[in-house]
CHARMM internal coordinates of N, CA and C (Angstrom, degrees):
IC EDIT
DIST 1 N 1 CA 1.4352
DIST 1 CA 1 C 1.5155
ANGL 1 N 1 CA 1 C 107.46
DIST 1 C 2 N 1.1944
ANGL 1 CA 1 C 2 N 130.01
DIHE 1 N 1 CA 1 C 2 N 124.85
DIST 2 N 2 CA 1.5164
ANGL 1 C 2 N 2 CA 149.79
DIHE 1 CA 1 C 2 N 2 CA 168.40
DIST 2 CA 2 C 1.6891
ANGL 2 N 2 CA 2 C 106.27
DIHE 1 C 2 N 2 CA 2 C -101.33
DIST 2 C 3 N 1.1702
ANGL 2 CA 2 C 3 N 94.80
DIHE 2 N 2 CA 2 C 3 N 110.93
DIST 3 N 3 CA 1.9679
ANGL 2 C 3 N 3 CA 101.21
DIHE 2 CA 2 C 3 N 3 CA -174.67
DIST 3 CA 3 C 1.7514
ANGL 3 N 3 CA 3 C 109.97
DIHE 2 C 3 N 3 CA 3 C -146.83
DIST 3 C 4 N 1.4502
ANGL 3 CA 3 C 4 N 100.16
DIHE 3 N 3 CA 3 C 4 N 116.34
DIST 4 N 4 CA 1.6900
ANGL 3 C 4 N 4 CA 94.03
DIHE 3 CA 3 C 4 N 4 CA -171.40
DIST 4 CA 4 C 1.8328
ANGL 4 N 4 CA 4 C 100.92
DIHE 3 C 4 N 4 CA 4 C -55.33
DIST 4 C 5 N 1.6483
ANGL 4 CA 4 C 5 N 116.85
DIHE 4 N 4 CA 4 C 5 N 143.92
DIST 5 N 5 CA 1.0703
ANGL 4 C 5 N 5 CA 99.40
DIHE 4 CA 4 C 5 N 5 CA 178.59
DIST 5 CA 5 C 1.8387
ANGL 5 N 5 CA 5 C 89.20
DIHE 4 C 5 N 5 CA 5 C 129.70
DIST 5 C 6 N 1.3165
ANGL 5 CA 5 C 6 N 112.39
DIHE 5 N 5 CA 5 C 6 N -57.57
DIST 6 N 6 CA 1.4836
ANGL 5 C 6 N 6 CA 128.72
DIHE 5 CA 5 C 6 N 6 CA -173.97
DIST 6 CA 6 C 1.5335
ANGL 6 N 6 CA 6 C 110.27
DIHE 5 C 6 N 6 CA 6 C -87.08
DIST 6 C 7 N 1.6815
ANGL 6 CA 6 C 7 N 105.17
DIHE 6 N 6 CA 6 C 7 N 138.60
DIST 7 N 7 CA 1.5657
ANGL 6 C 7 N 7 CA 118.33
DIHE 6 CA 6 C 7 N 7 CA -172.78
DIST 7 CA 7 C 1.1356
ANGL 7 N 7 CA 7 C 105.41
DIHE 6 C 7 N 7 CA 7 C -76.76
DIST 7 C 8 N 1.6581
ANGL 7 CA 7 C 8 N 117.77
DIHE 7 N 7 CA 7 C 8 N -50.63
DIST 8 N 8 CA 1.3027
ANGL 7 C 8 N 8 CA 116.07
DIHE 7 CA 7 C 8 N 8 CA -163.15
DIST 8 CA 8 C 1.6021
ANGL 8 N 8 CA 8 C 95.94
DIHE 7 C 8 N 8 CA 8 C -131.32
DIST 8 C 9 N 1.2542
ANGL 8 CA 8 C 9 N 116.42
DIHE 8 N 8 CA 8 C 9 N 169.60
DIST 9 N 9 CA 1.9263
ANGL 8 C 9 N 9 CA 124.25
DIHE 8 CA 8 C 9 N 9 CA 171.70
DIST 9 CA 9 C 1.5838
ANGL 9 N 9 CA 9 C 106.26
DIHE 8 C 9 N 9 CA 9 C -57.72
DIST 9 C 10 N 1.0798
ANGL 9 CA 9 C 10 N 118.82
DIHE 9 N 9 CA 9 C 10 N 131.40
DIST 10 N 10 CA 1.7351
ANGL 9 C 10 N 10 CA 119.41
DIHE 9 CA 9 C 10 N 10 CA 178.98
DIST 10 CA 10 C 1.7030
ANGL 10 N 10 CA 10 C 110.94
DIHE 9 C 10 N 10 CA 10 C -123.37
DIST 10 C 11 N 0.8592
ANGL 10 CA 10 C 11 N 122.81
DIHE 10 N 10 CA 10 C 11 N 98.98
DIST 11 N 11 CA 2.0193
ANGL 10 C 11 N 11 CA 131.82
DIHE 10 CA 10 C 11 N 11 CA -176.99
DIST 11 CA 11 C 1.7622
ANGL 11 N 11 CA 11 C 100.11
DIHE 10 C 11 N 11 CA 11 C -62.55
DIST 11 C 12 N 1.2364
ANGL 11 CA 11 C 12 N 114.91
DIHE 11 N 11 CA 11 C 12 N 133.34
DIST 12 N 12 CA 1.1008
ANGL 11 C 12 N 12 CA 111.92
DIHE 11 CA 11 C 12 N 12 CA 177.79
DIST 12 CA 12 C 2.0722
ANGL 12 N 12 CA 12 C 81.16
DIHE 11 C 12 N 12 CA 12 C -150.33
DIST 12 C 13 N 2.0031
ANGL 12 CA 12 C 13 N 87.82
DIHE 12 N 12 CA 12 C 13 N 121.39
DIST 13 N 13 CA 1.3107
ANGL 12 C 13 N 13 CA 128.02
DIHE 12 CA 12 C 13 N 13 CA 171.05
DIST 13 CA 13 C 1.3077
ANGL 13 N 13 CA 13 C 99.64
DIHE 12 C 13 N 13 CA 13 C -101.53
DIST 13 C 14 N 1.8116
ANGL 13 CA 13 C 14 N 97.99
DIHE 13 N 13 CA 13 C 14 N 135.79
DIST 14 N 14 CA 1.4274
ANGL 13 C 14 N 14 CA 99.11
DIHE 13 CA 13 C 14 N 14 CA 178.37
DIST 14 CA 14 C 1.9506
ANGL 14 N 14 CA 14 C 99.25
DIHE 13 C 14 N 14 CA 14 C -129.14
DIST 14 C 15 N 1.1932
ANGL 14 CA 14 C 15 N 97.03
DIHE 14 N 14 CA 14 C 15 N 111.12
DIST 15 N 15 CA 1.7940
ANGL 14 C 15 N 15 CA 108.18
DIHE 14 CA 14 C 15 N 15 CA -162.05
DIST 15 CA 15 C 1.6901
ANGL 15 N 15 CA 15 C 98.21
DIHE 14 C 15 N 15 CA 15 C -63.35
DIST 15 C 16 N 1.5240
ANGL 15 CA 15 C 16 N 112.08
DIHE 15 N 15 CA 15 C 16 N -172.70
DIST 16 N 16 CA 1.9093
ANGL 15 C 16 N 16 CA 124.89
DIHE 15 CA 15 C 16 N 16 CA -156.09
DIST 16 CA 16 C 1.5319
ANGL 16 N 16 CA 16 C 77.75
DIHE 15 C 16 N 16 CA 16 C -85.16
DIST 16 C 17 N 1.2947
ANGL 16 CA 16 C 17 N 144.50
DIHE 16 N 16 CA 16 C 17 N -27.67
DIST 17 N 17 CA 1.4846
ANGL 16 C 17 N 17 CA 132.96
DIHE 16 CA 16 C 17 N 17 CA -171.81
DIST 17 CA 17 C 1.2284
ANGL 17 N 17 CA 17 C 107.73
DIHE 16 C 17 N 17 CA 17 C -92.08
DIST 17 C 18 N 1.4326
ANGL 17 CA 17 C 18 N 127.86
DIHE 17 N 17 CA 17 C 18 N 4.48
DIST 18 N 18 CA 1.4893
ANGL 17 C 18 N 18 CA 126.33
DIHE 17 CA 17 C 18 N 18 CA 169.60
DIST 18 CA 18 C 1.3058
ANGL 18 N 18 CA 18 C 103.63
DIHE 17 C 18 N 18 CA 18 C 70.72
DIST 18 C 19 N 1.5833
ANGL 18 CA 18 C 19 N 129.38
DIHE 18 N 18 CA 18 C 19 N 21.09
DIST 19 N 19 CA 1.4147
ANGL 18 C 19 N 19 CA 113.91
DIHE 18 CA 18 C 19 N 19 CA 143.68
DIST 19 CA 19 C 1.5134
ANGL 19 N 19 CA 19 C 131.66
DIHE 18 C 19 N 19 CA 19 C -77.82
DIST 19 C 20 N 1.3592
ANGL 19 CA 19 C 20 N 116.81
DIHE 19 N 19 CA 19 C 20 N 135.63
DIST 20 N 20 CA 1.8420
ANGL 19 C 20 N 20 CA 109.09
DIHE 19 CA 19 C 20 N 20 CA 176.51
DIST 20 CA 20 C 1.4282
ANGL 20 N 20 CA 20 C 98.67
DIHE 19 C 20 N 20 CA 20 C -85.97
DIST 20 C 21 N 1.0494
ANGL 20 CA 20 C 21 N 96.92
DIHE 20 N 20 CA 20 C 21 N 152.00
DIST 21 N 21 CA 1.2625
ANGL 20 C 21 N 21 CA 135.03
DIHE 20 CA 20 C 21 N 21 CA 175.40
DIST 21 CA 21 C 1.5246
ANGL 21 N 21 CA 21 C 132.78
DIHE 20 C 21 N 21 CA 21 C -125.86
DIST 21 C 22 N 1.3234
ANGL 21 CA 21 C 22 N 113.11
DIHE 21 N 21 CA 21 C 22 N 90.18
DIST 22 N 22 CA 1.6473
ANGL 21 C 22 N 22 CA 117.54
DIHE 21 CA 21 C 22 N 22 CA -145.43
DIST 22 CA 22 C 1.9171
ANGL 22 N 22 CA 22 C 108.35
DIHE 21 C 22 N 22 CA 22 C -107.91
DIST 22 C 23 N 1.1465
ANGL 22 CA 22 C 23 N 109.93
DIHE 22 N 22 CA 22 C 23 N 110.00
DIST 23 N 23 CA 1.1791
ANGL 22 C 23 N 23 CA 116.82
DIHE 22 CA 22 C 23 N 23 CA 163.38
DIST 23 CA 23 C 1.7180
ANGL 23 N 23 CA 23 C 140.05
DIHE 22 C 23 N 23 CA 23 C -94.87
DIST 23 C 24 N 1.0956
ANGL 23 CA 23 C 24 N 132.62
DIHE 23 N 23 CA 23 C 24 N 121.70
DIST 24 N 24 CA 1.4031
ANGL 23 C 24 N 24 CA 149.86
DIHE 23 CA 23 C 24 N 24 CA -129.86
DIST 24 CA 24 C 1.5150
ANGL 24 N 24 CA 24 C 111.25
DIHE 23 C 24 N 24 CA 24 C -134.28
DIST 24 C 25 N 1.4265
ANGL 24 CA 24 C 25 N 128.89
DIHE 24 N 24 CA 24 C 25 N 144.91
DIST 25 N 25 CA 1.7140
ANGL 24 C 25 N 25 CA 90.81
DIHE 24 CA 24 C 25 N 25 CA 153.32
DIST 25 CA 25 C 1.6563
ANGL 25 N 25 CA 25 C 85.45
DIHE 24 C 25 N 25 CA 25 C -113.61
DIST 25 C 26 N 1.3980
ANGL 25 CA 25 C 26 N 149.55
DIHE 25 N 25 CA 25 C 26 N 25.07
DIST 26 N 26 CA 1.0150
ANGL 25 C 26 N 26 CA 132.96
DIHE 25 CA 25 C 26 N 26 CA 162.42
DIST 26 CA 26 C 1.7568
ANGL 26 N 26 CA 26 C 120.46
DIHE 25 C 26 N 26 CA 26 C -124.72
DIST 26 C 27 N 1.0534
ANGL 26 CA 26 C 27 N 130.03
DIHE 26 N 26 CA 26 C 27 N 135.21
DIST 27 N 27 CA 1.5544
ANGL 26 C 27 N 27 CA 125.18
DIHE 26 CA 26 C 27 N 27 CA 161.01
DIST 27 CA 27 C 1.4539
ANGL 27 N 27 CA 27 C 119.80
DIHE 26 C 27 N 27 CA 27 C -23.50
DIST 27 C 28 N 1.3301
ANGL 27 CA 27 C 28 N 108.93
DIHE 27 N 27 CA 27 C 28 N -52.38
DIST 28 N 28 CA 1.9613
ANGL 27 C 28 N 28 CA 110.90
DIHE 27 CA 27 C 28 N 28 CA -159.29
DIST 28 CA 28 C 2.2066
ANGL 28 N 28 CA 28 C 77.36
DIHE 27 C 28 N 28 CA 28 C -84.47
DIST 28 C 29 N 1.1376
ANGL 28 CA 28 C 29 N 146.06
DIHE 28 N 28 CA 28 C 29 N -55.38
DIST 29 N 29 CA 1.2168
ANGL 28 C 29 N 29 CA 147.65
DIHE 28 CA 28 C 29 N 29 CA 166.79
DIST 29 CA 29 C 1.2323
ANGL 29 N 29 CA 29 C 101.08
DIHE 28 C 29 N 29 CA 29 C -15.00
DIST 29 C 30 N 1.2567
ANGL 29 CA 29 C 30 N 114.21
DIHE 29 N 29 CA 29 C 30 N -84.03
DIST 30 N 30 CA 1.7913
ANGL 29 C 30 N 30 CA 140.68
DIHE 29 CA 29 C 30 N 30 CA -166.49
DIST 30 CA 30 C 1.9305
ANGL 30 N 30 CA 30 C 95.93
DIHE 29 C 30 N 30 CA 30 C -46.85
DIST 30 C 31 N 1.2881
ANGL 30 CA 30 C 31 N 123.60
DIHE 30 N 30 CA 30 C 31 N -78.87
DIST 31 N 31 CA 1.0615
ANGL 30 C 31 N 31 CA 116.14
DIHE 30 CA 30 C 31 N 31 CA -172.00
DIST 31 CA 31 C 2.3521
ANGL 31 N 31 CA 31 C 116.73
DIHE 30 C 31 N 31 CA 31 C -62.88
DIST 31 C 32 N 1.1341
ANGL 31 CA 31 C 32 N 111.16
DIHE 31 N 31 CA 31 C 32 N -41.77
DIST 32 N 32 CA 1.4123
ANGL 31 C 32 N 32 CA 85.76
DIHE 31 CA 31 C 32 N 32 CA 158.46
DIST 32 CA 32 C 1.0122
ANGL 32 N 32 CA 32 C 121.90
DIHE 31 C 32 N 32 CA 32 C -33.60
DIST 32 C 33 N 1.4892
ANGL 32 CA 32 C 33 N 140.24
DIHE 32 N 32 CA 32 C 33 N -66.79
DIST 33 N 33 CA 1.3272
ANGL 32 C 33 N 33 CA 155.09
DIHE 32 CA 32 C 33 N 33 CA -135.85
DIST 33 CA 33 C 1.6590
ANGL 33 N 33 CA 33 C 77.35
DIHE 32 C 33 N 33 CA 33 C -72.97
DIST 33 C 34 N 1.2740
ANGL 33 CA 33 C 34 N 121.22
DIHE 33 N 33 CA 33 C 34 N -89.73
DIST 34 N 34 CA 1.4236
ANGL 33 C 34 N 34 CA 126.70
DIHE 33 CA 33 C 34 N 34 CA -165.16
DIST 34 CA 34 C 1.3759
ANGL 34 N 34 CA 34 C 115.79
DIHE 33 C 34 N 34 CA 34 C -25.30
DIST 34 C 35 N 1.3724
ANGL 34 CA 34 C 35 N 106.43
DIHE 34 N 34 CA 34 C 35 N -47.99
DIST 35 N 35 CA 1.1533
ANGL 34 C 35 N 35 CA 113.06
DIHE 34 CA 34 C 35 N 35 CA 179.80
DIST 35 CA 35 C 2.0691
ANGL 35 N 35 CA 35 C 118.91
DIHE 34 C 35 N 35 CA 35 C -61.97
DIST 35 C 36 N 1.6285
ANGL 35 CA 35 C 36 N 106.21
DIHE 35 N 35 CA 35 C 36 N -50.47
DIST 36 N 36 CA 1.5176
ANGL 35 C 36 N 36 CA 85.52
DIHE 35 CA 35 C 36 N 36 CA 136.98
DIST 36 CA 36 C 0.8509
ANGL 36 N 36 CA 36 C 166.36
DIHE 35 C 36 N 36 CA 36 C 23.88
DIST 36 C 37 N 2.1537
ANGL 36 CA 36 C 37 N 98.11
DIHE 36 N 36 CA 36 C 37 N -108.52
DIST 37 N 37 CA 1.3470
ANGL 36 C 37 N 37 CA 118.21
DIHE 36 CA 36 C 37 N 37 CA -169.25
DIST 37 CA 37 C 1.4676
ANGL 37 N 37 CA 37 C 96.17
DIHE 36 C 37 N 37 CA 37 C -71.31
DIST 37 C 38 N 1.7363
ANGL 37 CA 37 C 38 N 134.88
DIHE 37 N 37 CA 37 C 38 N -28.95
DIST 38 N 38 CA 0.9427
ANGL 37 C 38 N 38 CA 138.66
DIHE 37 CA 37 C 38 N 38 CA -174.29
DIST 38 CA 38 C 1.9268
ANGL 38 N 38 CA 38 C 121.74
DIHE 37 C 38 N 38 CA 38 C -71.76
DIST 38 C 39 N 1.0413
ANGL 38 CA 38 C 39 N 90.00
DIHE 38 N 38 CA 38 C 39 N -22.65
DIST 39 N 39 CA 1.9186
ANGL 38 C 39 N 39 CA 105.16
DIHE 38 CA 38 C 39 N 39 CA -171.29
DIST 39 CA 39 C 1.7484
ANGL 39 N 39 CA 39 C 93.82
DIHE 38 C 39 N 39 CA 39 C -65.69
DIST 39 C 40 N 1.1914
ANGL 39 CA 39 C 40 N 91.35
DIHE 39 N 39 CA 39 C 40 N 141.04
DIST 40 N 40 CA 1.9851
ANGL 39 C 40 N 40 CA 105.28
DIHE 39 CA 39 C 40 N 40 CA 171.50
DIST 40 CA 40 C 1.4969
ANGL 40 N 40 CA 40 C 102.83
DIHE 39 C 40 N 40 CA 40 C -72.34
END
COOR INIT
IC SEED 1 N 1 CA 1 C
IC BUILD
């Protein structure tokens, strides 16, 4: 994922149970994304 806002590229896998699964190499990275995958 490339998103103005983000330091570095962050992969977010979303497994057969429809959990994401968000990878980061930074904290403030990691939680945007969540925040995100979480938005309606």
């Amino acid at each position: 994922m490339h998103l103005s806002g983000l330091e570095n590229s962050v992969d977010i896998l979303i497994d057969r149970a429809g959990v994401p699964h968000i990878y980061a190499r930074s904290t403030p990275d990691l939680l945007f994304a969540q925040g995100y995958v979480q938005a309606p």
